[in-house]
C-alpha positions as YAML, in Angstrom:
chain: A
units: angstrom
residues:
- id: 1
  name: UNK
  ca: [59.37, 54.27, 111.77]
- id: 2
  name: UNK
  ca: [55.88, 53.09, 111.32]
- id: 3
  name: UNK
  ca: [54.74, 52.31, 107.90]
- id: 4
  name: UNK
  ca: [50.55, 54.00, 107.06]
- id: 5
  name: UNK
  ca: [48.34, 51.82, 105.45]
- id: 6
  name: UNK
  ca: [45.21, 53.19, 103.54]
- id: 7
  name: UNK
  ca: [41.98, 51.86, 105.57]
- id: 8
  name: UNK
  ca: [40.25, 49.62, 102.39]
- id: 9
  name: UNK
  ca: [37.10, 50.92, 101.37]
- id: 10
  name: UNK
  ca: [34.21, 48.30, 102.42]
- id: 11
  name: UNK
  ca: [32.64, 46.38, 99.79]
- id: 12
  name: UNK
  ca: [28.60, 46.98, 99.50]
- id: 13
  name: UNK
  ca: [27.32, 43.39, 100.68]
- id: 14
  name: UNK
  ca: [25.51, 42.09, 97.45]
- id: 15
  name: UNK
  ca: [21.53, 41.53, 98.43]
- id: 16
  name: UNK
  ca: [20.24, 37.68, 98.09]
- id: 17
  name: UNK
  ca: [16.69, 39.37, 97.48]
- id: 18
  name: UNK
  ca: [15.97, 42.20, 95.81]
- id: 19
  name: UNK
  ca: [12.68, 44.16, 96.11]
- id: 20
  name: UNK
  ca: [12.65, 46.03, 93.06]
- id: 21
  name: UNK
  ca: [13.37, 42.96, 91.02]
- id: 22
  name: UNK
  ca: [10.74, 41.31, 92.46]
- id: 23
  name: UNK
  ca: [8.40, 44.00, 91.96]
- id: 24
  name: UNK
  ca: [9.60, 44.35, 88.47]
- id: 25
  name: UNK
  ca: [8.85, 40.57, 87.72]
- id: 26
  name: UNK
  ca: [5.19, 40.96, 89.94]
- id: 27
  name: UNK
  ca: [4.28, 43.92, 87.46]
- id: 28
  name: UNK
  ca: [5.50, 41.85, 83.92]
- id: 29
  name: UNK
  ca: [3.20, 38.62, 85.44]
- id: 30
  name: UNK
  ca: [0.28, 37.25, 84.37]
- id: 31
  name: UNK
  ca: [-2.46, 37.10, 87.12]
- id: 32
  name: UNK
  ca: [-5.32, 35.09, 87.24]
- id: 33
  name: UNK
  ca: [-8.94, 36.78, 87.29]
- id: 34
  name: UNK
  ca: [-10.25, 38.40, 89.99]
- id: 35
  name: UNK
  ca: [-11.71, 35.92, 92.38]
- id: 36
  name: UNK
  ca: [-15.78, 36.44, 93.26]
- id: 37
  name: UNK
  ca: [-18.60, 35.45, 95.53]
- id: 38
  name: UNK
  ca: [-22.06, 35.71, 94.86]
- id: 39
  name: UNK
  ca: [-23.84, 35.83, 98.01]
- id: 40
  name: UNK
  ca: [-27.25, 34.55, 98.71]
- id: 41
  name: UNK
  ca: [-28.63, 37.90, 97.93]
- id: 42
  name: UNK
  ca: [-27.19, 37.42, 94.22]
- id: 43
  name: UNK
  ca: [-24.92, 40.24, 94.61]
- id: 44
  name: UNK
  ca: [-21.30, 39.56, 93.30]
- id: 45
  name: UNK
  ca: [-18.39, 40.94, 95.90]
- id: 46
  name: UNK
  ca: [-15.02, 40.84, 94.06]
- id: 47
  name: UNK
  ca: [-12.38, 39.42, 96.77]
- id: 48
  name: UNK
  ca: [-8.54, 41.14, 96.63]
- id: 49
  name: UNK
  ca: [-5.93, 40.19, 94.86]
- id: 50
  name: UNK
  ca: [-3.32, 38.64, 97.40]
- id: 51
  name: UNK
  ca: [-0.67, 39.89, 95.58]
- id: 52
  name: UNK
  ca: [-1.83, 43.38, 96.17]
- id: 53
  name: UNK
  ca: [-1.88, 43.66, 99.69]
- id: 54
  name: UNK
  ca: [0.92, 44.61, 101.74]
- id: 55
  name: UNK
  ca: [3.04, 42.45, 103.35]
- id: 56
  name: UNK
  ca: [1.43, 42.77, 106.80]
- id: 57
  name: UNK
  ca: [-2.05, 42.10, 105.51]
- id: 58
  name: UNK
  ca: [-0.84, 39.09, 104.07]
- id: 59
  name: UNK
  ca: [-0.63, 37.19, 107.46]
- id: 60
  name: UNK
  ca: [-4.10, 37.53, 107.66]
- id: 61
  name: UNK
  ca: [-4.50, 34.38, 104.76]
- id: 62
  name: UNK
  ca: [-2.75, 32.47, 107.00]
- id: 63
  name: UNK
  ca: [-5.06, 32.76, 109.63]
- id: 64
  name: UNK
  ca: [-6.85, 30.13, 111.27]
- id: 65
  name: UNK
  ca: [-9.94, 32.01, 111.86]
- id: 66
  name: UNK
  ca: [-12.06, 32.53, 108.78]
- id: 67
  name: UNK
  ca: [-13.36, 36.07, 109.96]
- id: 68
  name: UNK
  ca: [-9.52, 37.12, 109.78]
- id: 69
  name: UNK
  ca: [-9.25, 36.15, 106.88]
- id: 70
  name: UNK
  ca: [-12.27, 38.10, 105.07]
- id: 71
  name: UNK
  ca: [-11.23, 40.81, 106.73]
- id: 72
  name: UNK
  ca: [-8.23, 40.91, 104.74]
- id: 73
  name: UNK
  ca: [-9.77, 39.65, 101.36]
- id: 74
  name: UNK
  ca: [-12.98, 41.70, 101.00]
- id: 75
  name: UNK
  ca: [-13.14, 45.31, 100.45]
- id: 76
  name: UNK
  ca: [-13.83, 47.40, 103.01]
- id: 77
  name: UNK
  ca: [-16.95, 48.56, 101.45]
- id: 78
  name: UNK
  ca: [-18.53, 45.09, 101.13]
- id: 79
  name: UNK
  ca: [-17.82, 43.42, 104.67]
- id: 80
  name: UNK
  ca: [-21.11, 44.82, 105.61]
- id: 81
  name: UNK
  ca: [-23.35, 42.85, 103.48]
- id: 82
  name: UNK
  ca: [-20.70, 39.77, 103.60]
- id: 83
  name: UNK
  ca: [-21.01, 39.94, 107.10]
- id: 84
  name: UNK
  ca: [-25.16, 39.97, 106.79]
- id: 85
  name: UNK
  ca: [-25.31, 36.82, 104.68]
- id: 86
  name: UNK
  ca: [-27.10, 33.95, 106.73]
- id: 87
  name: UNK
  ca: [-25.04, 31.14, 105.34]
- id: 88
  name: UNK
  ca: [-23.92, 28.35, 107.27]
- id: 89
  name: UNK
  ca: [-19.98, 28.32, 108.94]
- id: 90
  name: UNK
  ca: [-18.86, 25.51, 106.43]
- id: 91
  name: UNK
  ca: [-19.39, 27.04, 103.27]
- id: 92
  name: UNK
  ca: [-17.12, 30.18, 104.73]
- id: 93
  name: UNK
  ca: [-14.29, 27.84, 105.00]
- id: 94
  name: UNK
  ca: [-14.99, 26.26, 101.92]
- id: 95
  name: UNK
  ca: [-14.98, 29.76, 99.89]
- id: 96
  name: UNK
  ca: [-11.66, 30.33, 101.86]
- id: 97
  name: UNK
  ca: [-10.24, 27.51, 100.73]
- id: 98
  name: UNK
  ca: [-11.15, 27.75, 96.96]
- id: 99
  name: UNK
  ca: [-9.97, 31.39, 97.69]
- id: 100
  name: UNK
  ca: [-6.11, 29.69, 98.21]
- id: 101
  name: UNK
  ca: [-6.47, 27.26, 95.72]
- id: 102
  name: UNK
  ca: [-7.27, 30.35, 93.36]
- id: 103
  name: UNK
  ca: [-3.86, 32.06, 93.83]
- id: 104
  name: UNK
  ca: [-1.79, 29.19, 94.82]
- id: 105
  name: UNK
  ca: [-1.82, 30.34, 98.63]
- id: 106
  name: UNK
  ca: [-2.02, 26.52, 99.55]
- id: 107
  name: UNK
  ca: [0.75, 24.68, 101.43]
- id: 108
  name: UNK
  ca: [2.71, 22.74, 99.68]
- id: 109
  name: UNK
  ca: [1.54, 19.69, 101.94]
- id: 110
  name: UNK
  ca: [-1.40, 20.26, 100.64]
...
């Protein structure tokens, strides 16, 4: 005669990460001040918070080329006049780059 056994009830895996932590902490934390350009018109643009993009935007700071990147940073409403600023290549990259070292986007190599 065959003995039944009861079939166990699987365990729910326990998460490494959790996303609702995280955004728990994100919401309690400090953040620096908004980061800002003024262009060679004198207007002030107001760049985004990094932290407030979604996660697929956010592969867009990692980007190599700089127009990528201000795609992702600057409002919608202002890549018009950004984009009709006659200032030379270099000081793009250089506003990137203070941009990162603003929020801590920078590699740790770095």
């Amino acid at each position: 005669m065959a003995t039944s056994r009861a079939t166990p009830t699987p365990r729910k895996p326990k998460a490494s990460f959790s996303v609702a932590a995280a955004e728990k902490e994100w919401s309690e934390k400090e953040r620096p001040e908004p980061f800002t350009v003024e262009l060679l018109s004198g207007e002030i643009v107001t760049l985004r918070d990094p932290e407030t993009l979604g996660w697929q935007q956010l592969a867009g700071l990692n980007a190599q080329q700089p127009w990528l990147v201000l795609q992702t940073v600057v409002e919608p409403d202002d890549l018009d006049r950004f984009y009709a600023e006659d200032f030379k290549g270099v000081f793009v990259n250089n506003m990137i780059e203070a941009y990162r070292e603003h929020y801590g986007l920078l590699d740790s190599g770095e």
